[in-house]
C-alpha positions as CSV (number, residue, x, y, z in Angstrom):
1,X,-9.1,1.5,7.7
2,X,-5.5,0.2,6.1
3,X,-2.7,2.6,7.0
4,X,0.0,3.4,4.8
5,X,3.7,5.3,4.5
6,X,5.2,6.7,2.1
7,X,8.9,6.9,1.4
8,X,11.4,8.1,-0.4
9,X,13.3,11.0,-2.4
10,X,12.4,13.5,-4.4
11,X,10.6,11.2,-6.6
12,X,7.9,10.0,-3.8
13,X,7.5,13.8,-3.5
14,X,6.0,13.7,-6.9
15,X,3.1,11.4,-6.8
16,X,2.7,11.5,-2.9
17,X,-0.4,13.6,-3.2
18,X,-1.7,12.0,-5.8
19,X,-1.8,8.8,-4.3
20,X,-3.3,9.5,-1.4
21,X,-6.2,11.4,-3.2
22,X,-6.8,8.1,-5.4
23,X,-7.0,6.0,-1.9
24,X,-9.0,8.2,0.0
25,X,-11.8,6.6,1.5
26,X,-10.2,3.1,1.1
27,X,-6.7,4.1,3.1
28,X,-5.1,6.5,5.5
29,X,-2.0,7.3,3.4
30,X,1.0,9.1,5.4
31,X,4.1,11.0,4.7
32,X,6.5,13.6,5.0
33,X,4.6,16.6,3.6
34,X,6.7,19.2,2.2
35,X,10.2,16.6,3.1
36,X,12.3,15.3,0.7
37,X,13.2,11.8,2.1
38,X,17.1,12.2,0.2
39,X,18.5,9.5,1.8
40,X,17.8,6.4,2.7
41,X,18.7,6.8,6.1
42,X,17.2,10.1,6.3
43,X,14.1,8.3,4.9
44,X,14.3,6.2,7.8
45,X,14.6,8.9,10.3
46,X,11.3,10.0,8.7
47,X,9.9,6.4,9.0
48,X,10.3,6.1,12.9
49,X,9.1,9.8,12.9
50,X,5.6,8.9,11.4
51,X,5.6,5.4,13.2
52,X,5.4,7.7,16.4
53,X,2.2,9.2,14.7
54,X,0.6,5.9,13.3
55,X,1.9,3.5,15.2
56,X,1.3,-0.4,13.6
57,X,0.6,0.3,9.7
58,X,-0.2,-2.2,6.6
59,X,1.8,-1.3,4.1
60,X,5.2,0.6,3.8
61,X,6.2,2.0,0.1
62,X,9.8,3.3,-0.2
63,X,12.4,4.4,-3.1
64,X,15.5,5.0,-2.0
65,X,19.0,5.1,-3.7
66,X,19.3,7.6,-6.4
67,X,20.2,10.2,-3.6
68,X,22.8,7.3,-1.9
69,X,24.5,6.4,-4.9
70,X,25.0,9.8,-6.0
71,X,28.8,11.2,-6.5
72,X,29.8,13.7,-3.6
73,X,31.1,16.7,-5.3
74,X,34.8,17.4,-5.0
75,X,35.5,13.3,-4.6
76,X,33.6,11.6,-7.6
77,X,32.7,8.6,-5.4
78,X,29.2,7.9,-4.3
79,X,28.0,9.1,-1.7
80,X,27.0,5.7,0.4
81,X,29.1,2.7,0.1
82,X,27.1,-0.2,-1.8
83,X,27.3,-1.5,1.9
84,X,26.3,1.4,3.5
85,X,22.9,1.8,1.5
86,X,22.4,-2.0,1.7
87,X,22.5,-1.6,5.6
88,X,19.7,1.7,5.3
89,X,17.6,-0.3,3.6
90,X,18.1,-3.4,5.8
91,X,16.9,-1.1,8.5
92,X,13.9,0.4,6.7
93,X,12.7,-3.1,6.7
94,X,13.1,-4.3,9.9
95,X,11.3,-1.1,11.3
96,X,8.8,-1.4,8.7
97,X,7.8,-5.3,9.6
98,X,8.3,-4.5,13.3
99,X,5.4,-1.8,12.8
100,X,3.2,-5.0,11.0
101,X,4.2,-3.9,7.6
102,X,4.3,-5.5,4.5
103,X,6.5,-3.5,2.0
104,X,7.0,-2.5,-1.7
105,X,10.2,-1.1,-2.9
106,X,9.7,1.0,-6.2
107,X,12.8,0.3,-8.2
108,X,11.4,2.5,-10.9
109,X,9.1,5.3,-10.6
110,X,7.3,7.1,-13.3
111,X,8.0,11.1,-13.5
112,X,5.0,13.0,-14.1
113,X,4.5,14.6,-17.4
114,X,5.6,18.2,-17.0
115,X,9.3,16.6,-15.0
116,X,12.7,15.3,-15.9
117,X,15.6,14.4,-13.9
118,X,19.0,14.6,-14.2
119,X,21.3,11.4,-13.7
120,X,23.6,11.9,-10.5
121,X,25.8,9.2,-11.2
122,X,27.9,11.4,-13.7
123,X,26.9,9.4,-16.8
124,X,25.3,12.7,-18.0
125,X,21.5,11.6,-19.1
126,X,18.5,12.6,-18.3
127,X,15.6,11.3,-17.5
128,X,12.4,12.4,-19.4
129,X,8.8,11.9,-20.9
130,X,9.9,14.0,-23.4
131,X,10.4,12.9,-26.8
């Protein structure tokens, strides 16, 4: 059977059980039950974590950033450096493929129906099914 991981923030969080209700039977679907992946190189820490527990898997699906690029309070800068996340994600990959993954980064993720989220990034919206 196909193995895959899960990553990602608060987001994945959201639709992690879901997903691997909809591919039972078809896929063993892992991930950090009950964790909030936050950042992307805490994601990663998680990653090598469940690697230990799968070992070689065929697909890897991550979102990572909103966590990285938000402003650290007290400095209004982000927390990551453009260059810093770039590097996270750089290493996501590269553990990811050395495992025998292929991978899909989720730029955009639907919230579920009954969720909004705040923007980090200090522009003030918020995101929302809402009308």
């Amino acid at each position: 059977m196909k193995k895959v991981i899960l990553l990602g923030d608060s987001i994945r969080a959201w639709y992690s059980k879901r997903v691997k209700e909809l591919l039972e039977g078809k896929c063993e679907v892992y991930y950090a039950e009950g964790d909030n992946g936050r950042f992307t190189y805490y994601s990663l820490w998680q990653l090598a974590s469940l690697l230990e527990t799968t070992g070689k898997v065929d697909l890897v699906h991550f979102n990572n950033g909103y966590w990285d690029i938000g402003n650290m309070p007290f400095l209004n800068r982000p927390i990551f450096s453009t260059e810093e996340y770039t590097y996270g994600l750089e290493r996501i990959i590269e553990l990811s493929r050395a495992a025998g993954a292929k991978l899909v980064f989720a730029t955009t993720t639907p919230l579920p129906a009954d969720n909004h989220a705040e923007d980090n990034t200090g522009t003030g919206a918020v995101f929302s099914l809402e009308k």
